[in-house]
Backbone as JSON Lines, residues from 0, in Angstrom:
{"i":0,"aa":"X","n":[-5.47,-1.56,-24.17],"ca":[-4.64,-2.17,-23.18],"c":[-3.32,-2.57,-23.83]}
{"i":1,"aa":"X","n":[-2.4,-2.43,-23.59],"ca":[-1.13,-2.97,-23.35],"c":[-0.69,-4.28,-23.83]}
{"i":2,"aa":"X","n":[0.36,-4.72,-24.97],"ca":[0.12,-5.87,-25.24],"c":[1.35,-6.46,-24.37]}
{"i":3,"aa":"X","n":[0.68,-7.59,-23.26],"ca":[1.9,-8.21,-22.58],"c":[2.81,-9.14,-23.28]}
{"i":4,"aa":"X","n":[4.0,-8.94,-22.9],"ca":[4.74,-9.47,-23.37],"c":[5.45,-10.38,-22.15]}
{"i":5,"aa":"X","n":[6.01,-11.87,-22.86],"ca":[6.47,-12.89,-21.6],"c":[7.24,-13.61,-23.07]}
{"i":6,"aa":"X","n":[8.71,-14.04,-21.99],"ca":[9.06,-15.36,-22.41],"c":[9.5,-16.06,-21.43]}
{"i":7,"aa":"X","n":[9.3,-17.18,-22.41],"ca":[9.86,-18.82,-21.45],"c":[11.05,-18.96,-21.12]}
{"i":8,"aa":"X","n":[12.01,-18.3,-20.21],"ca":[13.34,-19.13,-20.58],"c":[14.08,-20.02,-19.65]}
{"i":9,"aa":"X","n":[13.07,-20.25,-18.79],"ca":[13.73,-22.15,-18.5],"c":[12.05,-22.84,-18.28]}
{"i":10,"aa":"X","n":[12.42,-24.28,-18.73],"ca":[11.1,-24.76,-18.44],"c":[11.3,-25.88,-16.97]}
{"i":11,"aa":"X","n":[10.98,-25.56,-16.18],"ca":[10.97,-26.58,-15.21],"c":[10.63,-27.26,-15.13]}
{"i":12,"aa":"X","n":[9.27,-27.87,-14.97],"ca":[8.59,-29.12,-15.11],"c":[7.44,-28.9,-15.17]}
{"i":13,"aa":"X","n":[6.22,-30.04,-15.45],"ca":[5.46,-29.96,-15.97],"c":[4.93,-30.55,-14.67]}
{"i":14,"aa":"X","n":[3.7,-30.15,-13.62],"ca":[2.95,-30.72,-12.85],"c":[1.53,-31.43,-13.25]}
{"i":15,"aa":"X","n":[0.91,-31.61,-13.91],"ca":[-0.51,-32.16,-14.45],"c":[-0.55,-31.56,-15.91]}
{"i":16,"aa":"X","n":[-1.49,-32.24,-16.42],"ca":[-2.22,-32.31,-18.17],"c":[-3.61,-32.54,-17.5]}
{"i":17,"aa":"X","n":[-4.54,-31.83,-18.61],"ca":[-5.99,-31.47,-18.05],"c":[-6.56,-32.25,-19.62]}
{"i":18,"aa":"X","n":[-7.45,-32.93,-19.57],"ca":[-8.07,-33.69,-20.88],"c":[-7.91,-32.8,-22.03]}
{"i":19,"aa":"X","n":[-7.83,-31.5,-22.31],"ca":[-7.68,-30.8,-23.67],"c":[-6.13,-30.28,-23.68]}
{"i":20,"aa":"X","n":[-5.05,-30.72,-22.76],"ca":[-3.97,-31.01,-23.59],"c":[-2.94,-29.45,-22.89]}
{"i":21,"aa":"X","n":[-4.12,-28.76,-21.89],"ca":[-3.81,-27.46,-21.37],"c":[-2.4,-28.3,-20.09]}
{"i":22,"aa":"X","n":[-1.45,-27.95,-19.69],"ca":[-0.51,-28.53,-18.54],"c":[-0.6,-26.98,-17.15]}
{"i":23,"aa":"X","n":[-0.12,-27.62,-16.23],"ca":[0.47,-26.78,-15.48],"c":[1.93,-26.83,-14.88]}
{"i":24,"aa":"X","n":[2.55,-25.73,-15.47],"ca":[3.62,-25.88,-15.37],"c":[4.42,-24.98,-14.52]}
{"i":25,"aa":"X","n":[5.68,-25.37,-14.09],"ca":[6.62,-24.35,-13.35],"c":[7.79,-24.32,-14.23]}
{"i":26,"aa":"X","n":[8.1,-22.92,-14.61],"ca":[9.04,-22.4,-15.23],"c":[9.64,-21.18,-14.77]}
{"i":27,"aa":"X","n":[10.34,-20.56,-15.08],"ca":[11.18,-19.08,-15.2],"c":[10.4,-18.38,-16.57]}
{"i":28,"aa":"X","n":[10.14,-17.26,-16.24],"ca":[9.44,-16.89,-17.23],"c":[9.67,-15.03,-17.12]}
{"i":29,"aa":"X","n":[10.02,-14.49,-17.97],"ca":[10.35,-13.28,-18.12],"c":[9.35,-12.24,-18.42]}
{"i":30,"aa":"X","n":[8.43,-11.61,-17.7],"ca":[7.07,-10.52,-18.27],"c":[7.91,-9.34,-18.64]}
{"i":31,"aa":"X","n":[7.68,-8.6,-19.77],"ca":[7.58,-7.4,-20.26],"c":[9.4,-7.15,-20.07]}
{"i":32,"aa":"X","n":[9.98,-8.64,-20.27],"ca":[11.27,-8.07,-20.66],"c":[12.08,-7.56,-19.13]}
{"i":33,"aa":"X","n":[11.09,-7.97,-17.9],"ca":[11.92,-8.07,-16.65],"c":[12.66,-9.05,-16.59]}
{"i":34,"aa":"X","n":[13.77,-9.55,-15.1],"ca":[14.38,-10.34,-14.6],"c":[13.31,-11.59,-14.54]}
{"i":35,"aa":"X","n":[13.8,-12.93,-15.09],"ca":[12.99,-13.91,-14.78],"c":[12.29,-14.36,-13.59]}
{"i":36,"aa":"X","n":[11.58,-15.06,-13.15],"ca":[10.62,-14.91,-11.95],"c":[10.36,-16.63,-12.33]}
{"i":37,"aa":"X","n":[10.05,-17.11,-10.9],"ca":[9.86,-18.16,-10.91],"c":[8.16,-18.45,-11.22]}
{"i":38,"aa":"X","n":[7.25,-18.92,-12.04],"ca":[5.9,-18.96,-12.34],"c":[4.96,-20.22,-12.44]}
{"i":39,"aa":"X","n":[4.13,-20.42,-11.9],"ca":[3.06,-21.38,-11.68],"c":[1.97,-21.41,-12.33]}
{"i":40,"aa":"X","n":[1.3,-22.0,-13.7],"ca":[0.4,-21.58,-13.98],"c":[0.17,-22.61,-15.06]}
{"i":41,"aa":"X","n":[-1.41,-22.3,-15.72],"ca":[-1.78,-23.68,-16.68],"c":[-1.62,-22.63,-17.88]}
{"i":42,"aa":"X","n":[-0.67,-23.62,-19.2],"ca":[-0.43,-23.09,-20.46],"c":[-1.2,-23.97,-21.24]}
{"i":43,"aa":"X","n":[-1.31,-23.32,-22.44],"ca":[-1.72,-24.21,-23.94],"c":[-0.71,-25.06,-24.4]}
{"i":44,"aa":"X","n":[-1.84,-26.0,-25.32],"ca":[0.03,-27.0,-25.5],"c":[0.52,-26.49,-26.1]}
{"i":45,"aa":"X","n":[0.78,-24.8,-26.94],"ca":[1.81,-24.17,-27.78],"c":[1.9,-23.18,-26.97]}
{"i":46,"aa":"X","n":[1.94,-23.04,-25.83],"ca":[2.22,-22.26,-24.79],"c":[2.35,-20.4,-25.34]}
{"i":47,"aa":"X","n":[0.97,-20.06,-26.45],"ca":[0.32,-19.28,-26.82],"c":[-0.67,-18.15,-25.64]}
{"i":48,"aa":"X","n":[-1.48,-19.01,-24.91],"ca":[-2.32,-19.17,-24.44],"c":[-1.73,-19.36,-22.79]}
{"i":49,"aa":"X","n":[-2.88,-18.43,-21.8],"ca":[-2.57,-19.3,-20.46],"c":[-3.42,-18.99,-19.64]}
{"i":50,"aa":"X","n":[-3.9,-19.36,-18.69],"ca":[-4.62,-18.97,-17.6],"c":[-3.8,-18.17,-16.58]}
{"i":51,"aa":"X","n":[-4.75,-17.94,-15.11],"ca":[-4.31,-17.46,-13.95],"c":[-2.93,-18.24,-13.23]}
{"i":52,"aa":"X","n":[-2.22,-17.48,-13.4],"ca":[-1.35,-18.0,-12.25],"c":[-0.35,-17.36,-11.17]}
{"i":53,"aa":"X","n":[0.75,-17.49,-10.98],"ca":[1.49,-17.23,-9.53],"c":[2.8,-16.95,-9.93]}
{"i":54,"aa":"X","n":[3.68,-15.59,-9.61],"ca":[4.82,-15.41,-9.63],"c":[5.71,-15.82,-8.44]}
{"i":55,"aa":"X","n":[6.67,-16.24,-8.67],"ca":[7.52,-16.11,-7.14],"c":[8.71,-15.78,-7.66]}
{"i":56,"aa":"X","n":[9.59,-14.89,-6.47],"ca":[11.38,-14.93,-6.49],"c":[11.63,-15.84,-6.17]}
{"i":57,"aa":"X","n":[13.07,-15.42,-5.92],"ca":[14.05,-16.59,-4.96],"c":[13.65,-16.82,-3.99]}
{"i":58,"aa":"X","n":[13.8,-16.03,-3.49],"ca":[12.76,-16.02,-1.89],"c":[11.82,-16.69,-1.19]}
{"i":59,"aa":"X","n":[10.99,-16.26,-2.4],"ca":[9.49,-17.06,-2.38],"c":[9.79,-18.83,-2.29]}
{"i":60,"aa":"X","n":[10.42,-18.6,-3.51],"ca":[10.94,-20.42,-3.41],"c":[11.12,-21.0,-2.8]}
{"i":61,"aa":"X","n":[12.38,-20.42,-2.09],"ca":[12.95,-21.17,-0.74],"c":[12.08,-21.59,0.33]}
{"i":62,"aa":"X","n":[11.51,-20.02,0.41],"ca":[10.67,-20.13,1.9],"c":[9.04,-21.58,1.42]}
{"i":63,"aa":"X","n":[8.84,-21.43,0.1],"ca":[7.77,-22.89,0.16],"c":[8.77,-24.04,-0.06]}
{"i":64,"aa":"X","n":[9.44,-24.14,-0.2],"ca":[10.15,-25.85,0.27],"c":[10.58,-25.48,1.2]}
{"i":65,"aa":"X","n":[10.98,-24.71,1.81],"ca":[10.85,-25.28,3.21],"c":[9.42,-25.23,4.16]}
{"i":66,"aa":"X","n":[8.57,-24.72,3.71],"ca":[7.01,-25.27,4.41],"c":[6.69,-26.44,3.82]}
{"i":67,"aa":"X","n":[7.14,-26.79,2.52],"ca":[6.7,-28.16,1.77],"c":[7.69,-29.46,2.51]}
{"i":68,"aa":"X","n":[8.78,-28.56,3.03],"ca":[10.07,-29.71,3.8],"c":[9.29,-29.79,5.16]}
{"i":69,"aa":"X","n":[7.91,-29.04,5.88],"ca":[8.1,-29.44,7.33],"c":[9.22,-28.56,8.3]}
{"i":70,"aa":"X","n":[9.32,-27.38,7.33],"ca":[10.21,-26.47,7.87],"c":[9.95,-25.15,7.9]}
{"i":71,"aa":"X","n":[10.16,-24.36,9.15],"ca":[9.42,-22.72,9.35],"c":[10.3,-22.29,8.08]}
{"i":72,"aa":"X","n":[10.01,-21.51,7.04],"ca":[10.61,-20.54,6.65],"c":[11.71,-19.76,7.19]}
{"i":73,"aa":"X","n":[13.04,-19.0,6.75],"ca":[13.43,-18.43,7.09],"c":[13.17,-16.95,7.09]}
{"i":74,"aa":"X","n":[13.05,-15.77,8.08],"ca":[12.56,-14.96,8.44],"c":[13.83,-13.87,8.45]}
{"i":75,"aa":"X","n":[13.86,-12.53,8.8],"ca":[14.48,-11.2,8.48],"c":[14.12,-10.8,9.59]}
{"i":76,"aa":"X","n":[14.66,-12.0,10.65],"ca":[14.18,-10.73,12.49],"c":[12.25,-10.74,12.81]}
{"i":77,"aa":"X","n":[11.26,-10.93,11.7],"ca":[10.13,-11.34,12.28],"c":[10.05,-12.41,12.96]}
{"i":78,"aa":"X","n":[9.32,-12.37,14.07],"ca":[8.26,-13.68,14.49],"c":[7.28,-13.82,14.04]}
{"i":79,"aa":"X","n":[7.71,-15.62,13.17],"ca":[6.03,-16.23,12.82],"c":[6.22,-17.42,13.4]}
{"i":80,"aa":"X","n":[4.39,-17.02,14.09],"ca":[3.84,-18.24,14.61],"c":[3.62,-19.82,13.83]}
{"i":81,"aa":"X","n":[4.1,-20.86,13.8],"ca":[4.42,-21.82,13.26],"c":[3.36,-22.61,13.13]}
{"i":82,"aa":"X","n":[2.66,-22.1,13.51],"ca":[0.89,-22.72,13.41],"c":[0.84,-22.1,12.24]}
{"i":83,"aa":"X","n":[0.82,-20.97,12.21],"ca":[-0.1,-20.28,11.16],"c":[0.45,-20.95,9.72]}
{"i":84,"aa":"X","n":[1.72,-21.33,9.9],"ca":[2.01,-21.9,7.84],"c":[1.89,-23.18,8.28]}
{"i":85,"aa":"X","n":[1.04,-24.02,9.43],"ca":[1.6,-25.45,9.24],"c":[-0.07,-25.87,9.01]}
């Protein structure tokens, strides 16, 4: 297999610490030498190591603060039902 490659290059903040010192954090994080991506996920405290986690764009971003604001997402001409993200 493939050895992945990632770097850190902004650290955003740190959401929780788990008793062995593992965090979950949101950063910008660059895989295999792509455009940075916004990322969600639990690291080691030498950020060696990481579990499962979640990429997002710009996009992505926006559209969860504004479901986290109490606000429909902005859309590209679809209709979404406002139930369904609330």
């Amino acid at each position: 297999m493939a050895e992945l490659k990632f770097e850190i290059t902004k650290e955003l903040g740190v959401l929780s610490e788990n008793a062995k010192g593992w965090t979950k954090e949101l950063n910008m994080v660059s895989w295999n030498e792509r455009e940075p991506k916004y990322d969600l996920r639990e690291w080691s405290p030498d950020h060696t190591r990481m579990g499962k986690g979640i990429t997002l764009t710009e996009e992505d971003i926006t559209a969860l603060r504004a479901i986290l604001n109490g606000e429909a997402p902005a859309t590209d001409g679809d209709d979404v039902d406002e139930e369904m993200i609330l």
